[in-house]
C-alpha positions as CSV (number, residue, x, y, z in Angstrom):
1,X,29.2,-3.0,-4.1
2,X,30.7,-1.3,-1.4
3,X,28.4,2.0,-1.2
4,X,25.4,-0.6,-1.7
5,X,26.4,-2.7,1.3
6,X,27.0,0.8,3.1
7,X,23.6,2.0,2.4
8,X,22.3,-1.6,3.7
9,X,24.1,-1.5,6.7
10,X,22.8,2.6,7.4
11,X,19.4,1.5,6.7
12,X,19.4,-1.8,9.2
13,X,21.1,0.3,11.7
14,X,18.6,3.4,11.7
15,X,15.5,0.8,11.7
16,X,17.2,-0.8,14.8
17,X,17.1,2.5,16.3
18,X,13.7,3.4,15.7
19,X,12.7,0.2,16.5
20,X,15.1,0.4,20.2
21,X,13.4,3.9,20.7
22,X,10.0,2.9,20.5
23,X,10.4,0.3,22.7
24,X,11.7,1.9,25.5
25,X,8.8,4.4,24.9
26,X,6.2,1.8,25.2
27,X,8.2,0.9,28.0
28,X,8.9,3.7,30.0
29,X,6.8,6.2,29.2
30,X,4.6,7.5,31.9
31,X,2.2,8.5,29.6
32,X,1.3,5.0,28.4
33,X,-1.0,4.0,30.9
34,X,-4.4,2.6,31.6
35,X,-6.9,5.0,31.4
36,X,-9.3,5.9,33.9
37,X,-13.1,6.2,33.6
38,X,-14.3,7.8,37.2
39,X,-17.6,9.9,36.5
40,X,-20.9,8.5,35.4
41,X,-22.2,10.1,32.0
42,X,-24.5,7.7,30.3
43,X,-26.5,4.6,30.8
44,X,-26.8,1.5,28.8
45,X,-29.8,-0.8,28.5
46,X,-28.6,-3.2,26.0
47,X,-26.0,-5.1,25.1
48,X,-26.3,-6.7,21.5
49,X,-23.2,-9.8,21.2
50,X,-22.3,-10.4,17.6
51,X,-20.7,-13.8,17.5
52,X,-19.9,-14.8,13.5
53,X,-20.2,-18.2,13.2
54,X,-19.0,-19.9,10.0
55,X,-18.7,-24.2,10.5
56,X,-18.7,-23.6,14.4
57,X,-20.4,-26.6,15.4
58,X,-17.6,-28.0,17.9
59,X,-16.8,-25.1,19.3
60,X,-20.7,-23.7,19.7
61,X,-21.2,-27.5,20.9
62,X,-19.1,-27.0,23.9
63,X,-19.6,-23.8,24.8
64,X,-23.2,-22.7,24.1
65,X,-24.6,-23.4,27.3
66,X,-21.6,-21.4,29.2
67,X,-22.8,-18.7,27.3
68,X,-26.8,-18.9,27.8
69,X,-25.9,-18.2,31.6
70,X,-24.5,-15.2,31.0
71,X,-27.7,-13.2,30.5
72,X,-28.9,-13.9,33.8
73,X,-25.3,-13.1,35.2
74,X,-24.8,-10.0,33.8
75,X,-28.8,-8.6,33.9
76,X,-28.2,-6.4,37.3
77,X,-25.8,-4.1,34.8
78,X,-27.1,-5.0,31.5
79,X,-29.9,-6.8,28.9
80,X,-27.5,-9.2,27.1
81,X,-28.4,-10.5,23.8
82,X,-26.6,-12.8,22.2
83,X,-26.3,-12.3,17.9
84,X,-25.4,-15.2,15.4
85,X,-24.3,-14.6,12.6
86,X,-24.4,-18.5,10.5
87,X,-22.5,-17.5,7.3
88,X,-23.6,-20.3,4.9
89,X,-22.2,-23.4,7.0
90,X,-22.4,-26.6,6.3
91,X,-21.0,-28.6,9.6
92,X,-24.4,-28.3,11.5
93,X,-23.7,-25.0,12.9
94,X,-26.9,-24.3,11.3
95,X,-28.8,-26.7,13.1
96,X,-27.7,-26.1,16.3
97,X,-27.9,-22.7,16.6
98,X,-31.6,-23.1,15.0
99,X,-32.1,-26.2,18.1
100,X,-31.0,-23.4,20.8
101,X,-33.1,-20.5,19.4
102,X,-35.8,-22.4,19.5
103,X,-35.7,-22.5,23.6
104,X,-34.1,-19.3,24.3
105,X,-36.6,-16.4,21.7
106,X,-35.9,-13.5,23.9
107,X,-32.1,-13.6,24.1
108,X,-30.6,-15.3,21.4
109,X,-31.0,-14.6,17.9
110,X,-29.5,-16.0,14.8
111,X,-28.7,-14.1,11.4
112,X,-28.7,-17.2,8.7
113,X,-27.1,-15.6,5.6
114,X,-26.7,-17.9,2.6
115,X,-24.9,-17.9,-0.9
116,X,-23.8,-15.8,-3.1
117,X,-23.5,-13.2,0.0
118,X,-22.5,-15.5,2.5
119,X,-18.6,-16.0,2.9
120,X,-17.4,-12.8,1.8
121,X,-15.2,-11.8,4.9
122,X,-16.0,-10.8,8.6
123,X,-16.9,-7.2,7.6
124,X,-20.2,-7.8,5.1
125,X,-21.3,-10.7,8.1
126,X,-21.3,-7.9,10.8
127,X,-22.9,-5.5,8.3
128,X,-25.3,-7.6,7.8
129,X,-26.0,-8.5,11.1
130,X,-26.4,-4.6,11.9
131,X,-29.0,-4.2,9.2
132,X,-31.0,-7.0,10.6
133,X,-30.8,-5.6,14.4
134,X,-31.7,-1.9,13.6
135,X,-34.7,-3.1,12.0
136,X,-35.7,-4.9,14.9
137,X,-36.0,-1.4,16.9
138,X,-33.6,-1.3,19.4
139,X,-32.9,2.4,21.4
140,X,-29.9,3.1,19.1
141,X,-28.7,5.1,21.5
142,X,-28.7,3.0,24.5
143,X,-27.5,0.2,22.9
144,X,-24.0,-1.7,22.8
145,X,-22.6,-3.9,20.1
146,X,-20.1,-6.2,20.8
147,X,-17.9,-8.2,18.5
148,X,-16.6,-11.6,19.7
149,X,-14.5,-14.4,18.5
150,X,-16.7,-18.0,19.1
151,X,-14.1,-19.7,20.0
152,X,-13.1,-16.7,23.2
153,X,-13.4,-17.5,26.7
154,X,-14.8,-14.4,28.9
155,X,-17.5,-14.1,31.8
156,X,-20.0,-11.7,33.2
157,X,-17.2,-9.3,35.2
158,X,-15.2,-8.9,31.4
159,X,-18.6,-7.3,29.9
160,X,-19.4,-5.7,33.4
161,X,-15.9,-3.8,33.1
162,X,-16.6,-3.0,29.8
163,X,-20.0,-1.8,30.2
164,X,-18.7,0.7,32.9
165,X,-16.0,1.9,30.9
166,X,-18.6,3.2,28.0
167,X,-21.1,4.5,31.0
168,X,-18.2,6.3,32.6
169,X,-16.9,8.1,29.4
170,X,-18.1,9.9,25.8
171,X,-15.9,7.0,24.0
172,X,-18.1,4.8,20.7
173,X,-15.5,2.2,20.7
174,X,-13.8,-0.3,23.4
175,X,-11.1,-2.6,22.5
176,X,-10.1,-5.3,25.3
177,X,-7.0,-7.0,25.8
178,X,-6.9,-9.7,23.7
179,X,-4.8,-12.9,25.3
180,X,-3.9,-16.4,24.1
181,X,-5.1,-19.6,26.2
182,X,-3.7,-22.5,24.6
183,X,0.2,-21.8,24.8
184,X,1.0,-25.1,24.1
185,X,3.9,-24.2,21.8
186,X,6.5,-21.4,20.8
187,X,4.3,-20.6,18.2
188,X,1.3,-19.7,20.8
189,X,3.2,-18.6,23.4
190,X,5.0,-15.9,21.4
191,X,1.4,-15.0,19.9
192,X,0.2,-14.7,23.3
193,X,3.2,-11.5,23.6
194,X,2.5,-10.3,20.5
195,X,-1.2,-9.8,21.3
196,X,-1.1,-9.3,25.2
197,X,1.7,-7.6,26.1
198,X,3.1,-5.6,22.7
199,X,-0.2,-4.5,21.4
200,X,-1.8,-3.9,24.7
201,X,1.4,-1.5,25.6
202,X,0.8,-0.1,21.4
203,X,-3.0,0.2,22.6
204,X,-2.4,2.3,25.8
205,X,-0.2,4.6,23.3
206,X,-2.3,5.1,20.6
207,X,-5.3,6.0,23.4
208,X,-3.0,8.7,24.8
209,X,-2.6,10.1,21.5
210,X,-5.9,10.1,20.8
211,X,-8.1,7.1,19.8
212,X,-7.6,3.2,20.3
213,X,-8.6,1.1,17.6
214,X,-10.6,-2.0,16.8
215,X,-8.2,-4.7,17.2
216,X,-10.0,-8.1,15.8
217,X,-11.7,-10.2,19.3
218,X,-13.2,-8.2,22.0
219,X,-14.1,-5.1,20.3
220,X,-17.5,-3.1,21.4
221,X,-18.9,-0.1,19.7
222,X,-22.2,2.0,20.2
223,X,-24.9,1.2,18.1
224,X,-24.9,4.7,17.2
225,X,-21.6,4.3,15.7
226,X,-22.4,0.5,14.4
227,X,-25.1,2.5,12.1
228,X,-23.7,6.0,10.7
229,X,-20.1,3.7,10.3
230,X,-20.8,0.6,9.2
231,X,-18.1,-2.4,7.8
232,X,-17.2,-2.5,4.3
233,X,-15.1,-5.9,3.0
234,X,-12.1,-5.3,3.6
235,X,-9.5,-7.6,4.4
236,X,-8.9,-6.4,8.1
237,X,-12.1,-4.9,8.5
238,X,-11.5,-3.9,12.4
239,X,-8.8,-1.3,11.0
240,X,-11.1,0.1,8.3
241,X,-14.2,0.4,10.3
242,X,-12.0,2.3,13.0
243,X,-10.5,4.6,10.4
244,X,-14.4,5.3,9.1
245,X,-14.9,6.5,12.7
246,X,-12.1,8.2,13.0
247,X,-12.7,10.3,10.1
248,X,-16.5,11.0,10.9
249,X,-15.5,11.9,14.8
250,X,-15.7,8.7,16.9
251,X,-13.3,7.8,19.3
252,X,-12.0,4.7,21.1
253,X,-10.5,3.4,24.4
254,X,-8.3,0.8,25.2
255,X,-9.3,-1.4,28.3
256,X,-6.2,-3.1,29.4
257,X,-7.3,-4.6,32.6
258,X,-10.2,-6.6,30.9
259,X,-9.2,-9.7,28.7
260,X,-10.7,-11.9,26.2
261,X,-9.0,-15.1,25.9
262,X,-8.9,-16.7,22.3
263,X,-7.2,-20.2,20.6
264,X,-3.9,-19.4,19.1
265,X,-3.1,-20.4,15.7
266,X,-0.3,-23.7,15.9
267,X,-0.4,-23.9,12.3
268,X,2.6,-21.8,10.8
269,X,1.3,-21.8,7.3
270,X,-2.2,-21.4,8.9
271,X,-0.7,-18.4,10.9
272,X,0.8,-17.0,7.6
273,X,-2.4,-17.0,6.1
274,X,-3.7,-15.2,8.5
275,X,-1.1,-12.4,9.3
276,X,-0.9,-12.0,5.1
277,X,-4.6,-11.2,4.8
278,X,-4.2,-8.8,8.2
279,X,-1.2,-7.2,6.4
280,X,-3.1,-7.0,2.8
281,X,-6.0,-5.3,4.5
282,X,-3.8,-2.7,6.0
283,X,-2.5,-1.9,2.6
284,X,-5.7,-1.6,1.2
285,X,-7.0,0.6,4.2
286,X,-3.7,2.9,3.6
287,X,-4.8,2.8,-0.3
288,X,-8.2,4.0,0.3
289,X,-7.8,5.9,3.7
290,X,-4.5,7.9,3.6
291,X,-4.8,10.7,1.9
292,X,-8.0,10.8,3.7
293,X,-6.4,10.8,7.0
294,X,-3.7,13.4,6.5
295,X,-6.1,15.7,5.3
296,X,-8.9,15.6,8.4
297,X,-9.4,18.1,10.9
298,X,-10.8,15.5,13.4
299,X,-7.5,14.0,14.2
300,X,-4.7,15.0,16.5
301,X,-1.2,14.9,14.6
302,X,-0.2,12.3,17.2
303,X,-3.2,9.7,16.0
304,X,-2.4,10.5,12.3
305,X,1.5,9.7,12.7
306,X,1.0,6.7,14.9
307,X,-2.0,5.3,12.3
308,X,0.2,6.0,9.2
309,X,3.5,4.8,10.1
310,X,1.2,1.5,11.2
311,X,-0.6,1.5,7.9
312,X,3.6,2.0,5.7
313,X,4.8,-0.9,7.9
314,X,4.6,-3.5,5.1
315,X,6.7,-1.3,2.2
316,X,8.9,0.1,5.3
317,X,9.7,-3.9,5.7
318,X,10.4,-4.6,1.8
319,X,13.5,-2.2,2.7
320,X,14.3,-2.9,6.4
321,X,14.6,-7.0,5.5
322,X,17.1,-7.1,2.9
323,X,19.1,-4.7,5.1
324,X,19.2,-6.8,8.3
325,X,20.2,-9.9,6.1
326,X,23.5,-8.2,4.6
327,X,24.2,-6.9,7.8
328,X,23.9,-10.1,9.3
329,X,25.9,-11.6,6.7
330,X,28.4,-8.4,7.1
331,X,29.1,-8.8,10.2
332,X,29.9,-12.9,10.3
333,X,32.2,-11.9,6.7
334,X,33.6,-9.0,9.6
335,X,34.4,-11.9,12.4
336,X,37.1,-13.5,9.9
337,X,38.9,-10.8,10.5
338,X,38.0,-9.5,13.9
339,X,36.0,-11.9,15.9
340,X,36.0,-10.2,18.9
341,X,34.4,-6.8,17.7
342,X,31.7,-8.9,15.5
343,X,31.0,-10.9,18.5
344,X,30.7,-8.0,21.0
345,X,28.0,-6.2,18.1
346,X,26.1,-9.9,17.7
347,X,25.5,-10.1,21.6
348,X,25.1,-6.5,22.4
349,X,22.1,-6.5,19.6
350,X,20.7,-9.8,21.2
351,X,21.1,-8.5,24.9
352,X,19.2,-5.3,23.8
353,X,16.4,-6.9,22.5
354,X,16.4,-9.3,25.4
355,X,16.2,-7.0,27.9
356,X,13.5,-5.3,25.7
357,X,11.4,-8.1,25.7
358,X,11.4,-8.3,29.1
359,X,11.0,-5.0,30.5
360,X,7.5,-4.5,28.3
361,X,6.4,-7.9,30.1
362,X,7.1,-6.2,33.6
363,X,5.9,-3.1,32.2
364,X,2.2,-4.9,31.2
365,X,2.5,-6.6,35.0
366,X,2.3,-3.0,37.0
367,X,-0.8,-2.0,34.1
368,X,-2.5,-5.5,34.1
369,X,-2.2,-6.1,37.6
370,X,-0.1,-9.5,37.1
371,X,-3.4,-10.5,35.0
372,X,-1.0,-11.1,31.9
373,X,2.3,-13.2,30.6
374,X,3.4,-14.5,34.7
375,X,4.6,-18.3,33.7
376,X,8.3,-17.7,34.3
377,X,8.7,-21.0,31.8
378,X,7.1,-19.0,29.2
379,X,8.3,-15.6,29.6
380,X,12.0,-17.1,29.2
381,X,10.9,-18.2,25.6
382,X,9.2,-15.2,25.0
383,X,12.8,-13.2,25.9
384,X,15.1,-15.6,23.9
385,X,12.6,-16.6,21.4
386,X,10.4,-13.7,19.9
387,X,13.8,-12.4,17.7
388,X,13.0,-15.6,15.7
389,X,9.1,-15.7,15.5
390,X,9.9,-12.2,13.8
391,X,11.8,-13.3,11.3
392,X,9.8,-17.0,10.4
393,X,7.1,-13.8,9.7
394,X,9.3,-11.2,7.8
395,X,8.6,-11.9,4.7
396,X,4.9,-11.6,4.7
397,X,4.7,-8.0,3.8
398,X,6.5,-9.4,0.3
399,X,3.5,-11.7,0.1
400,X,0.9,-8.9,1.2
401,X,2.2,-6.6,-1.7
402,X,2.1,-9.6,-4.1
403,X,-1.4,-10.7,-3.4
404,X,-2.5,-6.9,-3.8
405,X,-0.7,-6.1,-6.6
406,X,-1.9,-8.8,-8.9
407,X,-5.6,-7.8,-7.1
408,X,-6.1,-11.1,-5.2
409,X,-8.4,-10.1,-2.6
410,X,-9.4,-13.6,-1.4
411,X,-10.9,-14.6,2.0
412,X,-10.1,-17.3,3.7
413,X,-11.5,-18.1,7.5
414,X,-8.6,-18.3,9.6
415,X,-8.6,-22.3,11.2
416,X,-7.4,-22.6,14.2
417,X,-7.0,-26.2,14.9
């Protein structure tokens, strides 16, 4: 028992490491930055706005007319179009989009896919969507595909700065920021960091060490990429597509100062659904794509590190959990017979991760201009209270693994309110 509680303890304390290290990395490094696109090398006519669709009526309800003015707001940069995709609903989605399209031909269209091929996952929808477009003879190479959440909230100057960003560089794929509006809760609110702040800092790195990736809402490829790649079904299909790329030599950016704002989840089981089916499809990506990826010439060492080490999370986490809990448990067994040492450990670990928390906000402030996390209300639960929406979500790699391993590969939409 001894050498076993030993090994826990040696385990928990190199993952706190690792875990301290990388932080001030993301933190201080003067490397992870946002990048700059300052010469002009291509142009852009088009702009083709995938927007799946599946039982949006509310949402479409309230914001469809918002979005028909922004082809005459953004049409000094670019010819928007905005793309459907109605996967087999049934809450009059259906019939509204069909009521719009019928008074706006030339710039909205609407993809109805029906059952047995409808509801499969995001991925097929967009694949589907991209068969549909090329056949309607668009310049594939001075076209844009975007991918967008229906329920997001953006404006002509997000798509203008993202425009300029493919015009003024040789990248195929985009990925904005991605923030939270509704941070009505802890729940949101520590979403909002997760997605803002942590992954925009993770984003900045992985562009320095070689290619961004596809991160769910707000992601924009070429069309010339959209067709020799393609989406396949799986589970996190922005990963997969972005490893496809990757492996057949396209490369992505991460814009940082642009940002799509989307619903958080205030659900926990409903986020729990989600972050297990994220956390499947990374295991089935590292199934099907890593031996794949340590064997390409097309990627630095940096970008295959940085993708793998993301893709072993889950199985890294069936070791590093267990660990923390008998250390945890160690260390209050410890205070009966030295409180003062176990207590000096318990707040030392909780100050680091405070102070952690806190510098990657300021660091996002200098990189974001102040555009992200600035409520002072909310950043104080973000410092004292991310520690704990980490742990209410640490066992979802066991779940992951179990769903895979017995080869349940359902899809569920992820339902927001």
């Amino acid at each position: 028992m001894r050498y076993f509680i030993a090994a826990m303890l040696i385990i928990s304390g190199c993952a706190f490491i690792f875990d301290l290290c990388f932080s001030l990395y993301l933190t201080f490094s003067q490397h992870i930055k946002q990048e700059k696109y300052p010469r002009f090398q291509r142009k852009f006519n088009t702009l083709l706005l995938l927007i799946p669709a599946m039982n949006e009526y509310s949402t479409l309800k309230r914001d469809m007319l918002g979005l028909l003015t922004l082809h005459d707001k953004c049409k000094d940069f670019i010819d928007l179009k905005l793309v459907f995709i109605d996967d087999a609903s049934s809450d009059g989605t259906t019939e509204l989009l069909d009521e719009w399209s019928q008074s706006n031909p030339e710039n909205l269209y609407i993809i109805h896919r029906v059952k047995p091929n409808a509801q499969q996952g995001k991925g097929p929808a967009l694949q589907d969507a991209i068969n549909h477009l090329l056949k309607m003879n668009f310049p594939v190479k001075q076209t844009l595909v975007g991918i967008i959440d229906a329920d997001s909230h953006f404006d002509s100057n997000y798509l203008h700065q993202v425009v300029n960003a493919f015009e003024n560089s040789n990248y195929d794929l985009v990925q904005t920021r991605v923030d939270v509006y509704n941070t009505v809760d802890n729940l949101t609110i520590m979403q909002n960091f997760e997605l803002s702040v942590y992954n925009g800092l993770l984003q900045m790195a992985r562009t320095n060490w070689g290619s961004a990736l596809a991160s769910g809402n707000g992601q924009f490829v070429t069309l010339t990429m959209a067709e020799k790649v393609g989406w396949s079904s799986s589970l996190l299909e922005d990963c997969e597509f972005s490893l496809k790329g990757l492996l057949r030599g396209y490369y992505g950016t991460f814009l940082n100062t642009a940002a799509i704002r989307q619903e958080g989840i205030t659900n926990l089981g409903k986020l729990i659904r989600q972050r297990t089916r994220w956390c499947q499809g990374g295991l089935q990506c590292l199934k099907i794509y890593g031996g794949k990826i340590i064997k390409s010439d097309r990627m630095s060492a940096g970008v295959k590190a940085f993708i793998l080490l993301f893709l072993l999370v889950p199985y890294i986490s069936v070791i590093v959990v267990p660990s923390s809990i008998v250390s945890v448990i160690t260390l209050i067994a410890y205070a009966r017979f030295n409180l003062g040492a176990s207590l000096a450990i318990i707040l030392t670990l909780l100050l680091t991760e405070y102070t952690i928390n806190g510098l990657m906000i300021k660091k996002q402030w200098f990189e974001t201009g102040f555009s992200t996390v600035n409520n002072p209300i909310e950043i104080l639960r973000i410092i004292f209270s991310f520690g704990v929406y980490r742990w209410l979500l640490s066992f979802i790699p066991y779940r992951s693994i179990g769903r895979e391993l017995i080869g349940n590969n359902s899809w569920t939409k992820t339902s927001h309110t």
